[in-house]
C-alpha positions in Angstrom: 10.4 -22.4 -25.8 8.9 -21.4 -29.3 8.0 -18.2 -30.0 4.3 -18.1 -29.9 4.8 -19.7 -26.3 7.1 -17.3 -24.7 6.0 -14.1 -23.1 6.1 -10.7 -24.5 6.1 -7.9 -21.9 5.1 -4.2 -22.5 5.7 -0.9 -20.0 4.0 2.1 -19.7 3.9 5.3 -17.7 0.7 6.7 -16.9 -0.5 10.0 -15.0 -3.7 10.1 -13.2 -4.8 13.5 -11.9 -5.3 13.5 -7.8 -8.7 15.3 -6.6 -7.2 18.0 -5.2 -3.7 17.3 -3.4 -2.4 15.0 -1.7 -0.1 15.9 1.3 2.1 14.0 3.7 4.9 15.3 5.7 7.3 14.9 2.6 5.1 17.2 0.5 2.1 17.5 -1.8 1.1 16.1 -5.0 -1.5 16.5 -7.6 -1.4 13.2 -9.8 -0.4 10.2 -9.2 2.3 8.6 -11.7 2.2 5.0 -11.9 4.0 2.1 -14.4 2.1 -0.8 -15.9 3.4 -3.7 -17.1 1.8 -6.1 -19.5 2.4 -10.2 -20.1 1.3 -11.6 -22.7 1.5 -15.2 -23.9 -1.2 -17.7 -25.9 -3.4 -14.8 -26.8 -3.6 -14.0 -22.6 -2.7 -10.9 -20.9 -1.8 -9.9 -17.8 -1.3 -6.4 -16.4 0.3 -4.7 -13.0 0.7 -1.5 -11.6 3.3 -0.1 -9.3 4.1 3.6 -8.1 7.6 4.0 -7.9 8.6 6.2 -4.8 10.9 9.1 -4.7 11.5 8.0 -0.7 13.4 4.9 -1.4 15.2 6.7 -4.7 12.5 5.3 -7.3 12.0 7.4 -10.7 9.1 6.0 -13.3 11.5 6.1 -15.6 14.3 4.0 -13.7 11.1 1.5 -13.2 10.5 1.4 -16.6 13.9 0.7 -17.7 14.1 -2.0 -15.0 11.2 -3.8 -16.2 12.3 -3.2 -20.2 15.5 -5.0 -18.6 13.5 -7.8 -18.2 11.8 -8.4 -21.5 14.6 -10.9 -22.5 14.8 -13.1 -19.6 10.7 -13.4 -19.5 10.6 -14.9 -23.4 13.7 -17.0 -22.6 11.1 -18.8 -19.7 11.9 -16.7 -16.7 8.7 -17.6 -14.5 7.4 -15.5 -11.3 9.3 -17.5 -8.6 12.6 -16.9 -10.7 11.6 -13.5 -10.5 12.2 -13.0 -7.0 15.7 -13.3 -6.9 16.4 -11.7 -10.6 14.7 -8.6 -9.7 15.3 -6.4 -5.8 12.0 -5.7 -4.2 10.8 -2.4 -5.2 8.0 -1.5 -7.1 9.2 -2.6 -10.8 9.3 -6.1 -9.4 5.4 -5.4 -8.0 3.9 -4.3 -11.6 5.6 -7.9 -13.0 5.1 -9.8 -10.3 1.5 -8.6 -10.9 0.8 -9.1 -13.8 2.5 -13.1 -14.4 0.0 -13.2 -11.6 -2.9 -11.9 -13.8 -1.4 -13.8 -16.8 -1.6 -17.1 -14.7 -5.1 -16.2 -13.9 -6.5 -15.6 -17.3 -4.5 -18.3 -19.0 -5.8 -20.9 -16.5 -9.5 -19.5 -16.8 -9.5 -19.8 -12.9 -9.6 -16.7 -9.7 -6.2 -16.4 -8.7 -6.6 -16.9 -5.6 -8.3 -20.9 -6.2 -5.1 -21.4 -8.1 -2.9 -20.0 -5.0 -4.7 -21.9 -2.5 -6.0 -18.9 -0.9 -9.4 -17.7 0.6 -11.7 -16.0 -1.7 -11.6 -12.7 -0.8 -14.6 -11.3 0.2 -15.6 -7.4 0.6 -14.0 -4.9 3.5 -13.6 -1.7 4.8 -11.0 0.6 3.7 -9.6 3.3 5.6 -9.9 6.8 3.8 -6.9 9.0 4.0 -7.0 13.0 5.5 -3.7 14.8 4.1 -2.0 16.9 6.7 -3.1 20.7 6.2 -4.0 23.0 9.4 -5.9 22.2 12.4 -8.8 23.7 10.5 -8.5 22.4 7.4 -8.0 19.0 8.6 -11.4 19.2 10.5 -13.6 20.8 7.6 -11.9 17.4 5.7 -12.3 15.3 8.2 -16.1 16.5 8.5 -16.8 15.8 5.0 -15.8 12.5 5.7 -17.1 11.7 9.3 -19.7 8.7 7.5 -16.9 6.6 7.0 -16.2 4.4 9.7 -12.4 4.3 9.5 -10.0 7.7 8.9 -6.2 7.4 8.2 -5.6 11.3 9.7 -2.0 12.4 8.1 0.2 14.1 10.4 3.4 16.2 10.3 5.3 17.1 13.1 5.1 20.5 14.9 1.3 20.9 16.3 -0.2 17.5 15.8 -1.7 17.3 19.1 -4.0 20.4 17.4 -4.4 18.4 14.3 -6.0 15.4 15.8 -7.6 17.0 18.5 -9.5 18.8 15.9 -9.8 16.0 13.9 -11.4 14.2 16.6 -14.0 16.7 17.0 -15.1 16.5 13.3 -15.3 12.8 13.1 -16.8 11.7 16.9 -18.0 8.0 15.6 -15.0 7.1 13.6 -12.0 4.8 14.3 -8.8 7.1 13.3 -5.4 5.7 12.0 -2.7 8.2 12.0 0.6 7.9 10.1 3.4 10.5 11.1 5.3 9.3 7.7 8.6 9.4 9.6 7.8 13.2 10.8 8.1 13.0 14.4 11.5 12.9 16.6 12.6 11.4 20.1 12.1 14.7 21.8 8.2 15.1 20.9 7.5 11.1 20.4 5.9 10.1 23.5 3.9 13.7 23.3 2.4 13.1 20.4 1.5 9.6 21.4 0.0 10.7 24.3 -2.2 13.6 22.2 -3.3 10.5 19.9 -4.1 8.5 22.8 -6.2 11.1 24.2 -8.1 11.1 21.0 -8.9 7.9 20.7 -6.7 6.6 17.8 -6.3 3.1 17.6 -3.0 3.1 15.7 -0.2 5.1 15.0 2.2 4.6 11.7 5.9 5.0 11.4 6.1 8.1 13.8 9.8 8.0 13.6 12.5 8.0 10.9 13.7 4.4 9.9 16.7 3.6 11.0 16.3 6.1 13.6 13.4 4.6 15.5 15.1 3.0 18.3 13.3 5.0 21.0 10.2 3.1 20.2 11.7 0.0 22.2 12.8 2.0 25.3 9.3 3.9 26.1 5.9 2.6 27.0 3.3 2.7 24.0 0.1 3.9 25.2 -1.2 2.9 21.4 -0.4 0.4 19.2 2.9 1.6 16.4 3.3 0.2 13.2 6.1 0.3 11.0 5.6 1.2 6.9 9.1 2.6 5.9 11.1 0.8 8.5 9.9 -2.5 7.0 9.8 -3.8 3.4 9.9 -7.8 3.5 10.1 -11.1 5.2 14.0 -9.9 5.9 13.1 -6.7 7.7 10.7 -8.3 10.4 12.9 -10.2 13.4 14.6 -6.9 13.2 11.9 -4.4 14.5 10.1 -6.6 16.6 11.1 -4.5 20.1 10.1 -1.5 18.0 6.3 -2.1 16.6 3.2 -4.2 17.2 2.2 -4.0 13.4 3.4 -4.2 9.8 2.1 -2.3 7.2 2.8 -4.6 3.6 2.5 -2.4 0.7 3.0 -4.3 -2.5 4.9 -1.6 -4.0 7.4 -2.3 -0.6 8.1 -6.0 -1.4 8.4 -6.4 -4.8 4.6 -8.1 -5.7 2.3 -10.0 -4.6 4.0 -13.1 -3.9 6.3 -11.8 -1.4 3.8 -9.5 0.0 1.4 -13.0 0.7 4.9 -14.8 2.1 5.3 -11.2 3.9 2.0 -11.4 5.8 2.3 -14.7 6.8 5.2 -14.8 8.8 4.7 -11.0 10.5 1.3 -13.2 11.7 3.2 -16.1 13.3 5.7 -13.3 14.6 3.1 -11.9 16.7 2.0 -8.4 14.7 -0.7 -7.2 13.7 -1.1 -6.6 10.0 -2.1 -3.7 7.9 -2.6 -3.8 4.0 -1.2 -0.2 2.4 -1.0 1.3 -0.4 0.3 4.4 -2.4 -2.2 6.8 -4.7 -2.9 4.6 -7.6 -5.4 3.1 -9.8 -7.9 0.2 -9.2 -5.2 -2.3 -10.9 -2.8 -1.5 -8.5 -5.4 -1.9 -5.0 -6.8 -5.1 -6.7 -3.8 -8.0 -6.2 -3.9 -5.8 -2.3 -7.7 -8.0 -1.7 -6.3 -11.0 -0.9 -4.0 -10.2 1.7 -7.1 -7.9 3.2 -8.5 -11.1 4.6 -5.8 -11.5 7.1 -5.4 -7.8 8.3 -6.7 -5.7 11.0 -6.5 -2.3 9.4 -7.1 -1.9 5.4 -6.3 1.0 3.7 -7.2 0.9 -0.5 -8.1 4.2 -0.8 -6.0 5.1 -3.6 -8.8 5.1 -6.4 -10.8 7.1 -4.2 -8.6 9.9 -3.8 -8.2 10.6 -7.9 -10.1 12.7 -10.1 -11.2 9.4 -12.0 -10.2 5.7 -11.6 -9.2 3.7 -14.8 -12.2 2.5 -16.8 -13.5 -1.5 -14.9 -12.0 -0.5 -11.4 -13.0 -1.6 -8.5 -16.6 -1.6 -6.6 -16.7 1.1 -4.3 -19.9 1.3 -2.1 -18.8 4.6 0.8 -15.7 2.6 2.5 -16.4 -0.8 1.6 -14.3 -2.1 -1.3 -15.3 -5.3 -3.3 -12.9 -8.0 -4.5 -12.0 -7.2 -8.1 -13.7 -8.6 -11.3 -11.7 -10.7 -13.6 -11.3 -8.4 -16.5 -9.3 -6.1 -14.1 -7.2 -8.4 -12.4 -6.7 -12.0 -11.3 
């Protein structure tokens, strides 16, 4: 491959203030840090973004050596489906996996998705996310936010049945999500269920530790589980399926797009339902997320709408519905 043919890859850390905090049961945060890539090739580029995650022992700096690990192999020809196997899934693999995506796009002056076969994707409804705070705090959020039609309610353990009972109160009209980010145990499981049942939640995420959330196939769900840390890819799904009745596919989780698509297809042909997730990010990193939206029951692309500002060209947001992305973003 000549030189002015082969692809030259850039990596960047970037920090984007939160508005306010962010809080889940592992703690609070006030910016989001995310790592771009860039491809370039033939005077295209293409760009991804990833938020490397503390939970499963990811640094921004360990991503960005990881990717800078791969600037030899991509001007020696590596292409995206070689990339799947010389990379782990994990969120270095989602920025570059994104953005030879992006690449592909722009150099072939077509929407990525014509060129993947895929359904246009059209606009949806995102879920908007209430961290976990007090009873009360929850519900003044919550009533700030009771015109959205969909509420992912963050909870924490210890005196959730308040939390949501409150939250219900604030928010009468909308559908409610509720993710216990591993926070829950055996003991209180089928409790707290039953406190979400009572309150009209339609879903409840990853209420116990993975690896430790084998009590999930001996009790009676009142409500539908999904799993988000106890799955990552196509590998992870036969294994769970006693467990959950949905998946939530986060990008960052499987290592791109590619897999995510792959991802998304089986766990439908497996029988679950399908959520699209994300972490807090930028516009660039919710946009590749659209075209799997098509094919899920719960969406949740909120990350732009939970900073102090989005990058410059993000996506459309109109309330909770989010539009597909423009070119000049991504794709």
């Amino acid at each position: 491959m000549t030189s002015s043919l082969s692809r030259k890859l850039a990596a960047s850390i970037e920090r984007w203030p939160i508005a306010g905090s962010f809080t889940i049961s592992r703690g609070a945060k006030t910016e989001a840090v995310t790592v771009v890539a860039t491809v370039s090739q033939g005077g295209h580029t293409g760009r991804g973004e990833c938020v490397p995650y503390p939970r499963y022992g990811e640094t921004p700096e360990a991503t960005l050596q990881a990717l800078e690990a791969m600037r030899e192999p991509l001007s020696n020809g590596l292409d995206r489906q070689a990339l799947q196997a010389a990379m782990p899934a994990g969120a270095a693999r989602n920025a570059l996996d994104c953005a030879l995506l992006d690449l592909e796009a722009k150099s072939a002056g077509q929407r990525i998705w014509t060129l993947l076969g895929r359904p246009a994707p059209r606009p949806c409804t995102t879920a908007f996310t209430i961290s976990l705070g007090t009873p009360e705090a929850m519900a003044a959020a919550t009533a700030r936010a009771a015109h959205r039609p969909l509420l992912k309610i963050k909870l924490g353990g210890d005196g959730d049945g308040e939390r949501i009972s409150a939250v219900r109160k604030a928010a009468p009209e909308s559908e409610l999500i509720v993710d216990a980010n591993e926070a829950w145990t055996p003991d209180n499981l089928e409790q707290n269920l039953a406190a979400c049942a009572n309150a009209g939640v339609t879903l409840v995420e990853q209420p116990l530790p993975a690896g430790q959330d084998e009590a999930l196939a001996r009790i009676k769900r009142p409500i539908a589980v999904c799993a988000d840390e106890s799955v990552h890819d196509r590998a992870s799904l036969e294994g769970i399926r006693a467990r959950y009745d949905a998946v939530n596919v986060k990008l960052d989780k499987t290592g791109g797009l590619t897999e995510a698509l792959a991802m998304a297809d089986a766990a439908h042909v497996l029988g679950f339902e399908i959520m699209i997730g994300c972490m807090v990010a930028t516009s660039l990193a919710m946009a590749p997320a659209m075209l799997l939206a098509q094919q899920a029951r719960f969406v949740d692309l909120d990350g732009p709408l939970l900073l102090a500002r989005d990058r410059d060209g993000g996506l459309r947001y109109d309330g909770s519905l989010v539009y597909p992305p423009d070119a000049a973003l991504w794709g």
